[in-house]
C-alpha positions as CSV (number, residue, x, y, z in Angstrom):
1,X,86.5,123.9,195.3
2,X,87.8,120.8,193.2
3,X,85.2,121.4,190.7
4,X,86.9,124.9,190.3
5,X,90.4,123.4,190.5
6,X,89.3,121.1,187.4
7,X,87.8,124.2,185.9
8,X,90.9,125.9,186.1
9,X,93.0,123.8,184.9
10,X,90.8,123.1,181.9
11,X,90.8,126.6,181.3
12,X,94.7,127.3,181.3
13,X,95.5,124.2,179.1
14,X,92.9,125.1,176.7
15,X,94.5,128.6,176.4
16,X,97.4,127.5,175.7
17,X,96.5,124.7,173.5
18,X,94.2,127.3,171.7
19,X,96.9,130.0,171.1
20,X,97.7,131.4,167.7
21,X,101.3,131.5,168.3
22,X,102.0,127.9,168.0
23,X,100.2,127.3,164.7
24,X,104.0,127.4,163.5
25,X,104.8,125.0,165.9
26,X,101.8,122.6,165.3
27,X,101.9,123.2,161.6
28,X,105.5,123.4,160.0
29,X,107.0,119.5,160.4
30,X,110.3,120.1,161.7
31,X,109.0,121.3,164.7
32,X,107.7,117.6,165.7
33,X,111.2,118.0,167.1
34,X,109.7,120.7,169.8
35,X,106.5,118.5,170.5
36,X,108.3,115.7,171.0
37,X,110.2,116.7,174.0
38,X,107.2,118.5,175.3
39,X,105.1,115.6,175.5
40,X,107.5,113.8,177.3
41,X,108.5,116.5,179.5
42,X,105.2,116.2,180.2
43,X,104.7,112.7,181.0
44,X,108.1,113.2,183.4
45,X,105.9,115.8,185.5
46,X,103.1,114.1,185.9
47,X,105.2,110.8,187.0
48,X,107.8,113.0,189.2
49,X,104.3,114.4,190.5
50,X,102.5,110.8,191.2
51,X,106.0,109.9,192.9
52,X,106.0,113.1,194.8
53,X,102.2,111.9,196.3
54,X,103.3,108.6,197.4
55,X,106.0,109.6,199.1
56,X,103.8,112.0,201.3
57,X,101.2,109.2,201.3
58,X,104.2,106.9,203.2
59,X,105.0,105.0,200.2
60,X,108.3,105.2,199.3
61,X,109.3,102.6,197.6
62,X,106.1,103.8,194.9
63,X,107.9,107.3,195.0
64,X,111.1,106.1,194.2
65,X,109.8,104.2,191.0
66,X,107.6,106.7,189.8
67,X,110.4,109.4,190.5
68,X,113.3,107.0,188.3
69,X,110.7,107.0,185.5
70,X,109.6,110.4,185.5
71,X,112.9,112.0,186.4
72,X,115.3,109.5,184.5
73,X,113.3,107.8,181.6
74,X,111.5,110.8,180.3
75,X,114.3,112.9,180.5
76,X,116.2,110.3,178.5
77,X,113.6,110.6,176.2
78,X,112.7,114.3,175.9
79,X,116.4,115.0,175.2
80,X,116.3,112.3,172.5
81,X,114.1,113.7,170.8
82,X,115.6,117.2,171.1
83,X,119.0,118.3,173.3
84,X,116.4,121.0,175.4
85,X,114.8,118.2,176.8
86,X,117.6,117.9,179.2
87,X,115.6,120.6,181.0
88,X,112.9,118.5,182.6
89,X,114.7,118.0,185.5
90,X,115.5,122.0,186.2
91,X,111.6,122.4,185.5
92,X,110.7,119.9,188.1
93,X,112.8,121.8,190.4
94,X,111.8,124.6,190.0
95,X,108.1,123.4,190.7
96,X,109.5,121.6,193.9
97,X,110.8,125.2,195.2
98,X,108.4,128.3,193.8
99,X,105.1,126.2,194.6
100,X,105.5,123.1,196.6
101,X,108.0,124.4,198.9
102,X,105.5,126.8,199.9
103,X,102.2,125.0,200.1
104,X,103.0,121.5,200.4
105,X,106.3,121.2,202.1
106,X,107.4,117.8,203.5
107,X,108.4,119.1,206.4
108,X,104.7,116.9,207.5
109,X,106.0,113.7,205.9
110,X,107.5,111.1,207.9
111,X,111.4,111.9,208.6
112,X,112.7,108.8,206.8
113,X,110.3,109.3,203.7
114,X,111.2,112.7,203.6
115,X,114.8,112.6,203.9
116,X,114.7,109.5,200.7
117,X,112.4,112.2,198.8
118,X,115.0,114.8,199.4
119,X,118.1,112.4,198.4
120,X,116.1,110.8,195.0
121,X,115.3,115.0,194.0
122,X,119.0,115.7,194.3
123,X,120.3,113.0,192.7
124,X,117.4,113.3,189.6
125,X,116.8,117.0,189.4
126,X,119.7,118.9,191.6
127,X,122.9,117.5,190.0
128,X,121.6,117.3,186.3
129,X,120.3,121.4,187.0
130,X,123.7,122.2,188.3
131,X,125.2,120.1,185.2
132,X,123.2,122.0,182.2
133,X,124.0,125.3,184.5
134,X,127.4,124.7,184.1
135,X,127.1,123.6,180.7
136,X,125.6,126.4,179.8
137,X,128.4,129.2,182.0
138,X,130.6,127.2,180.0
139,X,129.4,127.6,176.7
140,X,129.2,131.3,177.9
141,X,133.0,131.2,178.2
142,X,133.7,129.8,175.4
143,X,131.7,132.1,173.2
144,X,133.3,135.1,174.7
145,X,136.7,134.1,175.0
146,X,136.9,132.4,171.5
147,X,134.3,133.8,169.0
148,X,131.5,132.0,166.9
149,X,134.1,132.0,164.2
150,X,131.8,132.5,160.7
151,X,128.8,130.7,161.7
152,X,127.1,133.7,162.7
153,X,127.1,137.2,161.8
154,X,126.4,138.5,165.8
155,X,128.9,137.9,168.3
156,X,127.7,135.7,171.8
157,X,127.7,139.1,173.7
158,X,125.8,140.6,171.3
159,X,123.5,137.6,171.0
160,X,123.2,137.7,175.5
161,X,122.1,141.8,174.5
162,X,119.2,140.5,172.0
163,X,117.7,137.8,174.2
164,X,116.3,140.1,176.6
165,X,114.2,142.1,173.8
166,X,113.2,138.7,172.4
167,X,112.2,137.0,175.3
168,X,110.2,140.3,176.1
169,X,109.0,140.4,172.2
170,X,107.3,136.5,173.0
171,X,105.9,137.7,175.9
172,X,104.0,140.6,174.4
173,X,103.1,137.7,171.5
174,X,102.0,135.5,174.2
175,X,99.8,137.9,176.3
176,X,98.6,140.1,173.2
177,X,97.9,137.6,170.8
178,X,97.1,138.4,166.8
179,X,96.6,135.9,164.3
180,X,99.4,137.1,162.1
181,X,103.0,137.4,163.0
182,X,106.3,137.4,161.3
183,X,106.3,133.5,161.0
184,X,109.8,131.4,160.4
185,X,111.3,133.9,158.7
186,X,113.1,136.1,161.3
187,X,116.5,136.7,160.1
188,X,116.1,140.7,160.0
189,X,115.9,140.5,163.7
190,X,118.1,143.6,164.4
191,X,121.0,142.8,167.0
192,X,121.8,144.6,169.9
193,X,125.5,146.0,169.9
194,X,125.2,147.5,173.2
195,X,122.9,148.9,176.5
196,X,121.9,151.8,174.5
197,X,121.6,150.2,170.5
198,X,118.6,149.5,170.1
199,X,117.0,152.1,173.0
200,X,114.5,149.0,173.8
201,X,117.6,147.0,174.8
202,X,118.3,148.1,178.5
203,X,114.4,148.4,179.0
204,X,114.1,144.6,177.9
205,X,117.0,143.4,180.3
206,X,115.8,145.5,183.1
207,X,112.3,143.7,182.4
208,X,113.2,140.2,182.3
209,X,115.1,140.8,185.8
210,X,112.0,142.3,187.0
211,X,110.1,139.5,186.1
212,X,112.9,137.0,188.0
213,X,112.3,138.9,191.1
214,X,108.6,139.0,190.9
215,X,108.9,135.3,190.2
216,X,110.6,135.0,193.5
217,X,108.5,137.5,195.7
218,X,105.5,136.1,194.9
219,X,106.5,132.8,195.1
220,X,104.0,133.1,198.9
221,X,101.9,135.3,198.1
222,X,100.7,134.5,194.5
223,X,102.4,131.3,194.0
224,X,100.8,130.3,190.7
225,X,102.2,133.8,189.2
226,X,105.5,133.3,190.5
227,X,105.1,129.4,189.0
228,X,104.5,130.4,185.8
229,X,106.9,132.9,185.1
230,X,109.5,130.6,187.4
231,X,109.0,127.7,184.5
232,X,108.9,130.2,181.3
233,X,112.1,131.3,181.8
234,X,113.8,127.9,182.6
235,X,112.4,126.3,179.6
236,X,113.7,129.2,177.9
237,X,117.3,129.1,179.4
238,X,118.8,126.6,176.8
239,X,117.5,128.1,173.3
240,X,117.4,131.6,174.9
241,X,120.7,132.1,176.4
242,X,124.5,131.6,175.5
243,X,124.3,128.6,172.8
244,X,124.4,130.1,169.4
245,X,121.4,129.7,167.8
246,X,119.7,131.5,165.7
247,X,118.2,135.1,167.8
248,X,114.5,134.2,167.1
249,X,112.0,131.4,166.7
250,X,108.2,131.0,167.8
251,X,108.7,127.8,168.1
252,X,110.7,128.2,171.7
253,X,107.6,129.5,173.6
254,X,105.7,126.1,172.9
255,X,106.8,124.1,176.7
256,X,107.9,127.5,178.7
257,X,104.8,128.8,178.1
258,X,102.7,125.8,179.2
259,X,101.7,127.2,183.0
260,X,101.4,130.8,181.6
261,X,98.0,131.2,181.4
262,X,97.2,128.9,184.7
263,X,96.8,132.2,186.8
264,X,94.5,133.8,184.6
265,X,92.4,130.8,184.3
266,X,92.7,130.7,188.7
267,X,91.4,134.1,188.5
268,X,88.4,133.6,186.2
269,X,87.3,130.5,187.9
270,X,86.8,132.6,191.6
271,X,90.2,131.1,193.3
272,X,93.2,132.4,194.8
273,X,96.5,130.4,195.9
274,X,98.7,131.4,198.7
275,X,101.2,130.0,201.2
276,X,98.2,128.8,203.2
277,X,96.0,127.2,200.5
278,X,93.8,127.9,197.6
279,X,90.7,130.0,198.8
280,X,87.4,130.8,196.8
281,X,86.5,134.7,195.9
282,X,83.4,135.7,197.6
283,X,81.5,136.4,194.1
284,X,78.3,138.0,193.4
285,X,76.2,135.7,190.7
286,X,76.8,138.6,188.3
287,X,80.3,138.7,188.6
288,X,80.3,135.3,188.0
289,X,78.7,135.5,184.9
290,X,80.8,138.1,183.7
291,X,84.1,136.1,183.8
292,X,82.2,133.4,182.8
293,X,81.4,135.4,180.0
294,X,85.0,136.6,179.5
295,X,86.2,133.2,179.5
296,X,84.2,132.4,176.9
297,X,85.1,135.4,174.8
298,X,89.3,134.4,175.4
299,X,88.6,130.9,173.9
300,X,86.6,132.5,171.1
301,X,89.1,135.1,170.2
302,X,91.9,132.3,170.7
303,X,89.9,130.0,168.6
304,X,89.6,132.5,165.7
305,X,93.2,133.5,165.4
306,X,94.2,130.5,165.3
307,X,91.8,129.2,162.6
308,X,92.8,132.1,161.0
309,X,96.6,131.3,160.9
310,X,96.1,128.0,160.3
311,X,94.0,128.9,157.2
312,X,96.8,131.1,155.8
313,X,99.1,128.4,156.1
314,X,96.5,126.4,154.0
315,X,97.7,128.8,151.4
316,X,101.4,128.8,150.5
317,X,101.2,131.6,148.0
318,X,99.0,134.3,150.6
319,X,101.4,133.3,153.3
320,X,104.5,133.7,151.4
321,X,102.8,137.4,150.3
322,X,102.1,138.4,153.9
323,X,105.4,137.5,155.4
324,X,107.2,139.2,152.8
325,X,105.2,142.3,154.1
326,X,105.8,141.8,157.9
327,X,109.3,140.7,157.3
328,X,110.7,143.4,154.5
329,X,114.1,143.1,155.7
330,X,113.9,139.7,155.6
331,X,116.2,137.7,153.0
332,X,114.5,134.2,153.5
333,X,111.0,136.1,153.4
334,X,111.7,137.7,150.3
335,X,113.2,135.0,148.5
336,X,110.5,132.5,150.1
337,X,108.0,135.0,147.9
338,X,109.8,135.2,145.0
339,X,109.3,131.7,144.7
340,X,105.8,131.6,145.2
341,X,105.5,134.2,142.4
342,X,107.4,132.3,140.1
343,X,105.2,129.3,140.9
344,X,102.1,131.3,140.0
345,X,103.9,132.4,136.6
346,X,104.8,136.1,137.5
347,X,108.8,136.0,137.3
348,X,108.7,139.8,136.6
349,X,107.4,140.4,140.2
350,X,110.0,138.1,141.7
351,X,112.6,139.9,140.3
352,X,111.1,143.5,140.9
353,X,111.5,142.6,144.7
354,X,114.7,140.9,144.4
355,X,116.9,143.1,143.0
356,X,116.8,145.9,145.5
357,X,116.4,143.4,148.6
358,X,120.2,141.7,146.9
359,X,121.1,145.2,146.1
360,X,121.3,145.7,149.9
361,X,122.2,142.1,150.9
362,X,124.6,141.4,148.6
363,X,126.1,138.6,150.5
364,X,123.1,136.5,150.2
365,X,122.8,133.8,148.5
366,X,119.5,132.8,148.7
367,X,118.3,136.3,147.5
368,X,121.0,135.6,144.1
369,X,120.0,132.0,142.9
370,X,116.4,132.8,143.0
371,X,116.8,136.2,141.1
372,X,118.7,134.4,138.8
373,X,116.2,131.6,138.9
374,X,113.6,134.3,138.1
375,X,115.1,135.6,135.1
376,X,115.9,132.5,133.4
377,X,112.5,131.9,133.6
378,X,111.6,135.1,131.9
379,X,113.9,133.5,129.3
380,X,117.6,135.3,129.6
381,X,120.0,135.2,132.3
382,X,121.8,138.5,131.8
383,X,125.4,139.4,133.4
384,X,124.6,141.9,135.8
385,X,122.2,138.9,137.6
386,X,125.1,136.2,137.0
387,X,127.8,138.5,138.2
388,X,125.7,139.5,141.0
389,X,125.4,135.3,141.7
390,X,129.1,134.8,141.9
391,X,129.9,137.8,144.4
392,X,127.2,136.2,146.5
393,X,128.3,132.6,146.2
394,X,131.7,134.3,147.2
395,X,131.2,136.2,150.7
396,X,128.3,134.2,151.8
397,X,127.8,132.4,154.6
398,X,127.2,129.1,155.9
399,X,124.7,128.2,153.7
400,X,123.0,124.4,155.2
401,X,122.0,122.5,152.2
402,X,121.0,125.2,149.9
403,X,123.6,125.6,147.5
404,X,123.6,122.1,147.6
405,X,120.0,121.0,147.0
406,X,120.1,123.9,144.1
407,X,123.2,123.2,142.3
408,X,121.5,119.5,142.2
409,X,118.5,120.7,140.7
410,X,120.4,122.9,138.5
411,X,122.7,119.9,137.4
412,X,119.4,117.5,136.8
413,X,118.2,120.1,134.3
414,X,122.0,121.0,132.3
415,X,120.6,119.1,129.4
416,X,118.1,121.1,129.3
417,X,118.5,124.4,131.1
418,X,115.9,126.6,132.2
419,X,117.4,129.3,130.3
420,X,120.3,129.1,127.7
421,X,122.7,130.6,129.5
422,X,122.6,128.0,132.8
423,X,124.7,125.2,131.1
424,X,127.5,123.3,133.1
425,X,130.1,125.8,131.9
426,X,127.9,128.2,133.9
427,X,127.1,125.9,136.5
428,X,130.8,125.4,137.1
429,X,131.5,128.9,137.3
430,X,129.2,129.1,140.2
431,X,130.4,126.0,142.0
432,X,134.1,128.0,141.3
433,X,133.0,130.9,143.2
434,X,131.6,129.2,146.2
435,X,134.5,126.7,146.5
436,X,137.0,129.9,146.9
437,X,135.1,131.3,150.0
438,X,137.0,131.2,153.0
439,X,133.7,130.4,155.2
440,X,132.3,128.0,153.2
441,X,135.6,125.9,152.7
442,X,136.5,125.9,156.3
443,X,133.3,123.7,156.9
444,X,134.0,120.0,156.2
445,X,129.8,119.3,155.7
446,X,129.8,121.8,152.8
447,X,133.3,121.2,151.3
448,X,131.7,117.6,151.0
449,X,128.9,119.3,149.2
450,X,131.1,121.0,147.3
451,X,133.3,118.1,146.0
452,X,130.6,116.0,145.5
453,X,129.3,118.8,142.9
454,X,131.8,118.9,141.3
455,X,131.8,115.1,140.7
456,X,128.2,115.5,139.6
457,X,129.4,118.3,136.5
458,X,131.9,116.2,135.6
459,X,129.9,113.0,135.5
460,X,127.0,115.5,133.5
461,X,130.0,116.3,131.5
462,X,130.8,112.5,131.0
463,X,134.4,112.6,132.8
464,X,134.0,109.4,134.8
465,X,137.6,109.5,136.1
466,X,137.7,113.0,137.2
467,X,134.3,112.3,138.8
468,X,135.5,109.6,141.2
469,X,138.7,111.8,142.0
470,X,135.9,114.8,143.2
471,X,133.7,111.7,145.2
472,X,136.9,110.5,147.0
473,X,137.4,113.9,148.0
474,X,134.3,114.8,148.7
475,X,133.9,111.2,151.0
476,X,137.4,112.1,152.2
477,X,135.9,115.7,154.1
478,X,133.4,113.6,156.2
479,X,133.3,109.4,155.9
480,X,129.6,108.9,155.8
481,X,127.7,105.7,154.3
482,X,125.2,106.9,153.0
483,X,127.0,109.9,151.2
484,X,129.4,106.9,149.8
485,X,126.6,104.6,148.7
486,X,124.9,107.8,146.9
487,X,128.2,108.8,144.9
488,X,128.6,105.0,143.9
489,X,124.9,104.8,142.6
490,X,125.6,107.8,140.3
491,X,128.4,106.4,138.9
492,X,126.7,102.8,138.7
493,X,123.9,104.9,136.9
494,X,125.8,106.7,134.3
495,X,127.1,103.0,133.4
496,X,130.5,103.0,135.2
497,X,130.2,100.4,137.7
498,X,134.0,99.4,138.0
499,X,134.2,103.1,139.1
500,X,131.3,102.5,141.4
501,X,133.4,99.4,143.3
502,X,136.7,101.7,143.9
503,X,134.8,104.3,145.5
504,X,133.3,101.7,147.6
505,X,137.1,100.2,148.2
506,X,137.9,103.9,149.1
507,X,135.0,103.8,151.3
508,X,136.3,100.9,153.2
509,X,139.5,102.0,153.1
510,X,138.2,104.8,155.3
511,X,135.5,103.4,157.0
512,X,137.7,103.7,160.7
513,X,137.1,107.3,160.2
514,X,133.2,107.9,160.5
515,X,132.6,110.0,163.5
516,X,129.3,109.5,165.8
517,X,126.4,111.5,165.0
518,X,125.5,114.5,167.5
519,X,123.6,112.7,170.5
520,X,120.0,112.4,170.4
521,X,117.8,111.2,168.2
522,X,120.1,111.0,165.0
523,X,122.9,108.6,167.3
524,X,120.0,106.3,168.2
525,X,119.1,105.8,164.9
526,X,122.9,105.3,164.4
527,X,122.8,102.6,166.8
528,X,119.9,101.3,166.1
529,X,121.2,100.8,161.9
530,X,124.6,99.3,163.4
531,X,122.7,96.9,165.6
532,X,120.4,95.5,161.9
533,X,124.1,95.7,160.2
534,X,121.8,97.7,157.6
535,X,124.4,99.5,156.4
536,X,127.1,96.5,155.6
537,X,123.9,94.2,154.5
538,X,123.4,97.4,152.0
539,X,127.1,97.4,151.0
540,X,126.9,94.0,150.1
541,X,123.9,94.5,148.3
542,X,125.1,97.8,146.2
543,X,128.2,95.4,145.3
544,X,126.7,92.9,143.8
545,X,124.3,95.0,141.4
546,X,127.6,96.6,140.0
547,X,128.9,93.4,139.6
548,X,125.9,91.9,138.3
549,X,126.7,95.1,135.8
550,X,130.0,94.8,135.0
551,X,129.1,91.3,133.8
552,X,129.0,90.8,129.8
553,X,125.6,90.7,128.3
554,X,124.4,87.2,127.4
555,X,124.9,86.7,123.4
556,X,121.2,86.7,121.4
557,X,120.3,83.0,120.8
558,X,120.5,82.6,116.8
C-alpha cells in the first residue's frame, strides 16, 4: 500500500511537472514571479502538514511552531514574491475541509490538542480566507459600481462573464494537452457581453458550478477528485475573478493545477480513497500491466510536447511565425512577428501583415510604430504609415513602457535615423500626438514618460534649459530617485552639469513626496535600499562627479 501511495504521488507530480502548458511558465523570465510563490506555497503545506501530524501525535507545542512557519512565514513570503500568494492559507483550508475533514478528522486527537489545532487554523488560515474573500467582494463592488476607468477595454461584469469560458478553456488545455498553444499573446481573447454572447458563455458558467458542486459531493466518496478540483479553483480565485487583470494567461494554471492529476495517478497505481481509507483495486496482472503501460505512454506523450515547446521557444523567429498563426486577431502576435521578420531582413512581409491587422485596429499602437518601423527600413517612411502613427498614438491605450522604450530608441538614433524622414521634428510630432490623449495623460507613470521625452528631444536638439523645465515636470508627475538620478546623468552627459545639480535641488525639494512602492517584493527592496542609505550615498556620489565637472580644466604645463 505505501509503496503505491509513493507511486502515486510520483506519478501526479511528474505529470504535472512534465506538462507542456507550463513551458511558458518555466521558460519566459517574468514568470519567476509565478514560481516563486509556488515554491513557497509549497514549503507552507508541507510545514502546515508536519504541524498538522504533531498535533495528532500529542505534540502541540511542535504543531504550533511548524503551523506559525508554514502558515505565517511562507505566506509572508509567497505574497512577497507575488500578491496571489496571499492564497496559501485558503489552499490549506481547503485541504483541512474537502480531504482531512473526511478521513482524518481530529475528532480522535486529544480534546486539548484538538481544540489548540482548531484555534491556531482559525487564526492562520480562517481569518486571512475571510480577509482575501472580502477583499476580493470588495473589489467586486468597486468594479461595478465605479468602472475600470481606461485601463481596460472590458468592463468588470464583462470580465466575471469571460472567466467562466477561460477557466473552462485551461481545463480543456490541462486535460487535452498539445504542444502548441496560443502562447503570451492572448489579447484577441473575445469578451463576453452577456449569458447568450458568445453561445459558449452560459455553458462555461454552468460548468464551472458544476464542477464546485462535484467538488463538494465527492468530497466522501472520491475525496482526491473533489481535492483537486477544491484547490484549482481557489488558486484561481485571485487572478481569475473580480481584479482586473488581463482575461487570459497560461501562466495562472501553474499552483491551481498542482493536485490535478493526483487522481489519475491514484487510479493507475490500483487505489481508491474514500471516507473510510485508501483501498487497493483487486487487479489482474494484465490489467496491471496495461496501466502500467498507460502510465508510461502519459509521461512519454507529456515528455514530447513539452520538448517540443520548449524547442520552439529555442527559436524566436518559428515561434513568432506560429503564434501569429494561432493568434490572427492578435495585435501583440502580429507585431511580435513583424519584428522577427524585420530581424531576418524581410521588412516587405512585416508590413504585408501589418497594414490590414492596423487597418482593423487602428487604435494600436504597437501595430503603428512597428509598421512604421518596417518601412523605414525598406528606406521611406511615407504619410499614409505616419498619419496612420499619430491617430494611433492618439486614441490608444495605456500603453506600459512601450512608447517609452521606443521613442528612446528612436531618439538614440535622430542623428542618424533609420530612414530620412524619422528626425526629431518627426519624433516630436509623435510625442505631440500621444501627449494630447485623454487616457494616456490621465496616468501620472506615463505623463512622466512623456515629459521626460520631451526633455530627451530637446536635449537631442541641444536646448538644455527647456530640457530641465520637461525633467522637473516629468519628476514632478511621480518623485522617484532613480528617475531623478537618470534625468541628471543626461544632462551631466551632454556637458551641462550645473543643470544636472538644479534638478537634483528640485529633487530634494520634492523628495517628501515619493510614495511607497506597491507591497511585495518591489517595497522590500524599497526598504531594504533605505536601510544601505543607497540612494542618498548615490546622491552624494552623482553630486560630486558634476562638481568634479563643473570645475575648470587644469591649464597645460608650458
Amino acid at each position: 500500500m505505501e509503496r503505491r501511495l509513493d507511486l502515486a504521488a510520483a506519478l501526479g507530480g511528474a505529470f504535472w511537472l512534465l506538462h507542456p502548458l507550463f513551458v511558458s511558465t518555466t521558460l519566459y523570465i517574468v514568470q519567476r514571479e509565478a514560481m516563486l510563490p509556488a515554491t513557497c506555497t509549497l514549503l507552507g503545506l508541507l510545514a502546515w502538514l508536519q504541524g498538522r501530524s504533531a498535533f495528532a501525535q500529542g505534540k502541540p507545542t511542535l504543531g504550533t511552531a511548524w503551523l506559525l512557519i508554514g502558515l505565517g512565514l511562507c505566506t509572508a513570503l509567497a505574497t512577497a514574491s507575488k500578491a496571489n500568494g496571499v492564497l496559501l492559507p485558503a489552499l490549506v483550508l481547503t485541504v483541512e475541509i474537502v480531504f482531512f475533514a473526511e478521513n482524518h478528522s481530529p475528532a480522535a486527537w486529544r480534546a486539548a490538542d484538538r481544540s489548540a489545532y482548531r484555534r491556531l487554523m482559525l487564526v492562520l488560515a480562517g481569518i486571512p480566507s475571510l480577509l482575501i474573500a472580502g477583499y476580493l467582494a470588495f473589489e467586486g463592488w468597486r468594479g461595478l459600481t465605479h468602472g475600470l476607468g481606461g485601463a481596460r477595454p472590458w468592463t468588470l461584469g464583462q470580465r466575471l462573464l469571460t472567466e467562466p469560458r477561460v477557466l473552462m478553456d485551461y481545463l480543456k488545455l490541462l486535460w487535452l494537452p498539445r504542444p502548441f498553444t496560443t502562447g503570451l499573446f492572448n489579447d484577441q481573447y473575445v469578451v463576453s457581453t452577456s449569458l447568450w454572447q458568445p453561445v459558449t458563455t452560459l455553458p462555461a458558467l454552468l460548468g464551472v458550478i458544476a464542477l464546485l458542486v462535484a467538488a463538494w459531493v465527492l468530497r466522501r466518496r472520491a475525496p482526491a477528485v473533489a481535492l483537486a478540483l477544491a484547490f484549482y479553483f481557489v488558486g484561481q480565485s485571485m487572478e481569475s475573478s473580480t481584479l482586473a487583470l488581463e482575461l487570459y494567461f497560461e501562466h495562472r494554471n501553474y499552483l491551481p493545477a498542482l493536485l490535478m492529476f493526483w487522481p489519475l495517478s491514484l487510479w493507475l497505481c490500483g487505489l481508491k480513497m474514500s471516507a473510510t481509507g485508501t483501498a487497493l483495486f483487486p487487479l489482474t496482472q494484465p490489467a496491471i500491466r496495461l496501466r502500467g503501460a498507460l502510465a508510461l505512454a502519459v509521461l512519454a506523450g507529456l515528455g514530447w510536447m513539452t520538448h517540443a515547446r520548449a524547442d520552439l521557444w529555442g527559436n524566436a523567429q518559428d515561434q513568432a511565425l506560429l503564434w501569429a498563426r494561432l493568434n490572427p486577431n492578435s495585435p501583440r502576435a502580429q507585431a511580435f512577428a513583424a519584428q522577427a521578420e524585420m530581424q531576418a531582413g524581410h521588412p516587405e512581409r512585416a508590413v504585408a501583415r501589418l497594414r490590414p491587422a492596423l487597418a482593423q485596429r487602428p487604435d494600436e499602437v504597437q501595430l503603428a510604430l512597428n509598421l512604421l518601423a518596417a518601412r523605414c527600413q525598406q528606406g521611406h517612411l511615407d504619410a499614409g504609415t505616419l498619419h496612420a502613427a499619430l491617430q494611433a498614438l492618439r486614441t490608444t491605450r495605456d500603453t506600459g513602457t512601450l512608447l517609452a522604450s521606443w521613442f528612446n530608441r528612436a531618439i538614440d538614433q535622430s542623428a542618424e535615423p533609420a530612414c530620412p524622414e524619422l528626425d526629431l521634428a518627426t519624433l516630436e510630432q509623435l510625442l505631440q500626438a500621444a501627449q494630447s490623449n485623454p487616457r494616456l495623460v490621465d496616468l501620472a507613470g506615463r505623463r512622466q514618460d512623456l515629459y521626460h521625452l520631451q526633455g530627451r528631444i530637446a536635449l537631442a536638439r541641444q536646448q538644455p534649459q527647456a530640457a530641465l523645465a520637461a525633467f522637473n515636470t516629468a519628476l514632478d508627475q511621480q518623485v522617484r530617485p532613480e528617475a531623478a538620478f537618470q534625468q541628471a546623468a543626461l544632462l551631466g552627459s551632454a556637458h551641462q552639469p550645473a543643470l544636472a545639480l538644479a534638478h537634483l535641488d528640485h529633487y530634494e525639494a520634492e523628495r517628501d513626496r515619493e510614495e511607497a512602492p506597491a507591497f511585495g517584493m518591489p517595497r522590500i527592496h524599497a526598504w531594504v535600499l533605505r536601510r544601505q542609505h543607497y540612494w542618498d550615498n548615490e546622491l552624494l556620489r552623482l553630486r560630486q562627479t558634476l562638481r568634479d565637472d563643473l570645475r575648470p580644466m587644469p591649464s597645460p604645463s608650458p
